[in-house]
C-alpha positions as CSV (number, residue, x, y, z in Angstrom):
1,X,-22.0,3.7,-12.1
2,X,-20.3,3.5,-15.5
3,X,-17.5,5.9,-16.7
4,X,-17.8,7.8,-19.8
5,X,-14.8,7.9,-22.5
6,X,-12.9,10.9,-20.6
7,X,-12.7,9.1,-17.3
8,X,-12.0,5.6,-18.5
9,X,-8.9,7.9,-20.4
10,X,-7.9,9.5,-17.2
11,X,-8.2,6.3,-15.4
12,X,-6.1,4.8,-17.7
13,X,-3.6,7.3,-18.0
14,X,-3.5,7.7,-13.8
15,X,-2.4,4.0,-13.6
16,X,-0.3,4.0,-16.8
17,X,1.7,6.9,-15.1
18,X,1.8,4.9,-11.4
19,X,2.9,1.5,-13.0
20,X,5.4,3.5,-15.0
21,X,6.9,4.7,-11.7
22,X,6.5,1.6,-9.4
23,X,9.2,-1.4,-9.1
24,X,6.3,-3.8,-7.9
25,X,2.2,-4.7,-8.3
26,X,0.6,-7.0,-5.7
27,X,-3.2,-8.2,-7.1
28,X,-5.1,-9.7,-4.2
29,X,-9.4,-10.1,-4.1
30,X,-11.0,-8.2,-2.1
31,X,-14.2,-10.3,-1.8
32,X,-16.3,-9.8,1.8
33,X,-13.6,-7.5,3.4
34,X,-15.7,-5.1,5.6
35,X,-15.5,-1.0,4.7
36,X,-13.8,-0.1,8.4
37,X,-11.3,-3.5,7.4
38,X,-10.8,-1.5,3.6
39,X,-10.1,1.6,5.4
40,X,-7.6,0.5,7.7
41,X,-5.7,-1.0,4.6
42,X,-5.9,1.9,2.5
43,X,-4.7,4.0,5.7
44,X,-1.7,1.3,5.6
45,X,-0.6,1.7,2.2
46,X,-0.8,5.5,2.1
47,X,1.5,6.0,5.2
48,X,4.1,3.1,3.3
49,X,3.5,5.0,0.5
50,X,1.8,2.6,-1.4
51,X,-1.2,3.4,-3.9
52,X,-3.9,1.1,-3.1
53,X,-6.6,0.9,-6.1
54,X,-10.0,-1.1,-6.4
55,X,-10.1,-0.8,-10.8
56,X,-12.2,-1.9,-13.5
57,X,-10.2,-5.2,-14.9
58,X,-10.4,-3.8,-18.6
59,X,-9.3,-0.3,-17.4
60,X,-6.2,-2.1,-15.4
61,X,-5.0,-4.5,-18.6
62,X,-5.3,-1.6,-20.7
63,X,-2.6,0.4,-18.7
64,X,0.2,-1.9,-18.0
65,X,0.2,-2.8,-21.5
66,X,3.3,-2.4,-22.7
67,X,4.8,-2.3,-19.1
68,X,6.7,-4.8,-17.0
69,X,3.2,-5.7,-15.1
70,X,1.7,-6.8,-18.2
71,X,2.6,-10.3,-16.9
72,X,-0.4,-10.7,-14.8
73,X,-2.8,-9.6,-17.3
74,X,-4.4,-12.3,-17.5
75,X,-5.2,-12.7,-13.9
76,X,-7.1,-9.8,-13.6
77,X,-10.3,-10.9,-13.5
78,X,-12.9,-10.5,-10.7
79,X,-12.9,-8.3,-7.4
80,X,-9.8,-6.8,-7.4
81,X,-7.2,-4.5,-5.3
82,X,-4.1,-3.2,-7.0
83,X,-1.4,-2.7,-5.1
84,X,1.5,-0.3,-6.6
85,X,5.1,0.5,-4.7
86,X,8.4,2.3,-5.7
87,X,9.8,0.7,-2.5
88,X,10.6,-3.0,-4.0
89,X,8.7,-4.6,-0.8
90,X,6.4,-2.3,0.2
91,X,3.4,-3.1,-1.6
92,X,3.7,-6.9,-1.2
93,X,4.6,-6.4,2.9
94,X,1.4,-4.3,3.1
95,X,-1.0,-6.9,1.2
96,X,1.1,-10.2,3.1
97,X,0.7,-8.3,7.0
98,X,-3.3,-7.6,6.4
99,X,-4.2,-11.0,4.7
100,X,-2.4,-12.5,7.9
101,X,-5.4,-10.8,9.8
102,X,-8.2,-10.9,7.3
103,X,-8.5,-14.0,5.7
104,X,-11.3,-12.4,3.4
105,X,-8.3,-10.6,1.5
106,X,-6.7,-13.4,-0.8
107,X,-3.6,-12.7,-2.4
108,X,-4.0,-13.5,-5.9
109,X,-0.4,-12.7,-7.7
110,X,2.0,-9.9,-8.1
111,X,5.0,-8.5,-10.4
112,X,8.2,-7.8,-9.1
113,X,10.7,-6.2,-11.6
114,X,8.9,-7.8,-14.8
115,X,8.6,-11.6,-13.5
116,X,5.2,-12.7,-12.2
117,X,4.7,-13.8,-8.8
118,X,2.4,-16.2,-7.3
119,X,0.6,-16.2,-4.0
120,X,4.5,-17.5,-1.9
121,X,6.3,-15.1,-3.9
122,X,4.3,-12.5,-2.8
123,X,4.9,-13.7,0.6
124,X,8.6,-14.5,-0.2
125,X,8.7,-10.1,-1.0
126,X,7.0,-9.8,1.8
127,X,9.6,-11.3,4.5
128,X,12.6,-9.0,2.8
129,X,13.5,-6.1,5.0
130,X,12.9,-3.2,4.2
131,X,15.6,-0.7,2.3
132,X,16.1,1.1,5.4
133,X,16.9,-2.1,7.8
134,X,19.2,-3.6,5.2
135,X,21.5,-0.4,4.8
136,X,21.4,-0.3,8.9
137,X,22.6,-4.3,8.6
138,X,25.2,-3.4,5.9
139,X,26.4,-0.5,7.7
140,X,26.9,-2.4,11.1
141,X,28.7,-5.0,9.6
142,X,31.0,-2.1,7.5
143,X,31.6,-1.1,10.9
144,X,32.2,-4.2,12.8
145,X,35.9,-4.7,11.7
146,X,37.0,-0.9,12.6
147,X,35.4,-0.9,15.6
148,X,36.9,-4.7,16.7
149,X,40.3,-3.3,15.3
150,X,40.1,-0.1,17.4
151,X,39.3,-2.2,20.9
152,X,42.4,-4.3,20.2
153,X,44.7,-1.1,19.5
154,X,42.9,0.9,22.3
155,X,44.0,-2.4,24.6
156,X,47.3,-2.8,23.1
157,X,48.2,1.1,23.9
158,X,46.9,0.5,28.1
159,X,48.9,-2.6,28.1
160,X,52.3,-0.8,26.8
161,X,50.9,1.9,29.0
162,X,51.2,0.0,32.0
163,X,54.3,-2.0,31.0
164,X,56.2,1.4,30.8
165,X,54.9,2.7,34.3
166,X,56.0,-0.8,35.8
């Protein structure tokens, strides 16, 4: 089924708009992946709020020219799923986890904040924690020290305590 002028421009303009708004693009081929297996991925990525896209190559170099994911232009040839996140990991956690499962789904490349990414960088993204663990990491070792220093004052005031009642 091939698009006429309009719907090439609408498709072009629909990713133009999502690259413009995400931090990172994760390529992988799709070859041999089952429909139910594609449907459990797209289910994935739309509750991580990633946009999961099968594209026309052409259509898909034409809009991230000009953008930071113009990088992997040149690998977009063949069978391909396009992966778009705002979260920084998202999109390259989503892609790493079902490839673990599927081995039809290869990982082919990805961008992260204009710098191309082969198929361990991807994976490298992938292993970061998410946004949300790393403030809970940073904000339990913000807290350590107070909490350490009120233990040792709360102790300090029983031990006085029962020094004066002696």
């Amino acid at each position: 089924m091939s698009l006429n002028r309009s719907e090439k421009e609408a498709v072009i303009s629909e990713v133009t708009t999502l690259a413009a708004q995400a931090q990172t693009l994760v390529i992988a081929e799709y070859r041999g992946i089952t429909v139910a297996d594609m449907t459990k991925l797209r289910n994935q990525a739309r509750s991580n709020g990633v946009s999961l896209s099968v594209l026309k190559n052409t259509l898909a170099r034409r809009a991230v020219t000009g953008s930071s994911f113009e990088v992997v232009a040149d690998q977009m040839t063949g069978p391909l799923i396009y992966s778009f996140s705002e979260d920084a990991v998202a999109a390259a956690k989503i892609v790493a986890e079902f490839a673990k499962t599927n081995d039809k789904l290869v990982i082919r490349a990805g961008v992260y904040s204009g710098k191309a990414l082969d198929v361990n960088g991807v994976k490298e993204l992938a292993n970061i924690p998410s946004k949300e663990v790393l403030l809970s990491q940073l904000l339990g070792l913000m807290q350590s020290p107070v909490s350490r220093t009120a233990r040792v004052l709360a102790a300090l005031a029983e031990k006085k305590g029962e020094a004066a009642a002696a």
